[in-house]
N, C-alpha and C positions, 0 to 999 in steps of 0.2 A: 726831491730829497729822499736816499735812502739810508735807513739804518739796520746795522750788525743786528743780531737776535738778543744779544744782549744790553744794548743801547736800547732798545725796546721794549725788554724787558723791565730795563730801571724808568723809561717814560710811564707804562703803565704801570708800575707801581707806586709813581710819585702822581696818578691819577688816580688812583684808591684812595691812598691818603688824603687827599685835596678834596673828593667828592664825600668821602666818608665824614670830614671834619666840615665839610658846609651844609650837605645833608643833616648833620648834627644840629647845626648853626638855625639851620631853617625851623627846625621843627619833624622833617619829614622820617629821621631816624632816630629812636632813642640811644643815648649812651649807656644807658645801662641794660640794653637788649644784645641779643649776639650778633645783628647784623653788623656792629657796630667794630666789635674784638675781631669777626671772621675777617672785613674788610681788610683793617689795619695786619692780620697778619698775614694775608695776601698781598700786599703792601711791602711789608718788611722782607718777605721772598720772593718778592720779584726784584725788588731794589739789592738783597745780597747776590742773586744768580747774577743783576750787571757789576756787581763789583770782582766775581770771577776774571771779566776781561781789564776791569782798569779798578786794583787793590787800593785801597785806603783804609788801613786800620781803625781810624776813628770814625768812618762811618759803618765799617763791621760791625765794630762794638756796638753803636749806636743801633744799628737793625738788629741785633742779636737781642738786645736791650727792649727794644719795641717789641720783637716778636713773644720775646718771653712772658713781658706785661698783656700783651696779646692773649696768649695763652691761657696767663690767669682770666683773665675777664673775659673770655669766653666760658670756659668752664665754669666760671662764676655763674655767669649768664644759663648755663645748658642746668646746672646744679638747683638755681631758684625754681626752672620750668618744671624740672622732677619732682618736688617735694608738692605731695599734698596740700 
């Protein structure tokens, strides 16, 4: 089987997701650490770079949504590490 660069893209992206939220599950990653935010918004741009080839609005939104919560809880996360 092969796949487009971007059909691949949204596979490995909905495999960040998946790993980051069992990883989670497991014990082996905190959620409230950055591994956690970087993943998911890795995640969130890999899965919009495949909706370039096959659009769907509500899943735009929806990764746009993710990655921006992303974002916060990253910098959340980089912000705790900084402070004395």
């Amino acid at each position: 089987m092969q796949f487009d660069p971007y059909t691949l893209a949204g596979i490995v992206g909905a495999g960040c997701f998946i790993l980051a939220y069992f990883a989670t599950l497991q014990g082996w990653m905190a959620a409230d650490g950055w591994p956690f935010p970087a993943a998911n918004l890795l995640g969130a741009t890999l899965v919009l770079v495949s909706l370039m080839d096959a659009w769907n609005l509500p899943s735009v939104v929806l990764e746009c949504f993710w990655g921006a919560i992303s974002l916060y809880g990253l910098a959340r996360s980089l912000r705790r590490r900084t402070r004395p």
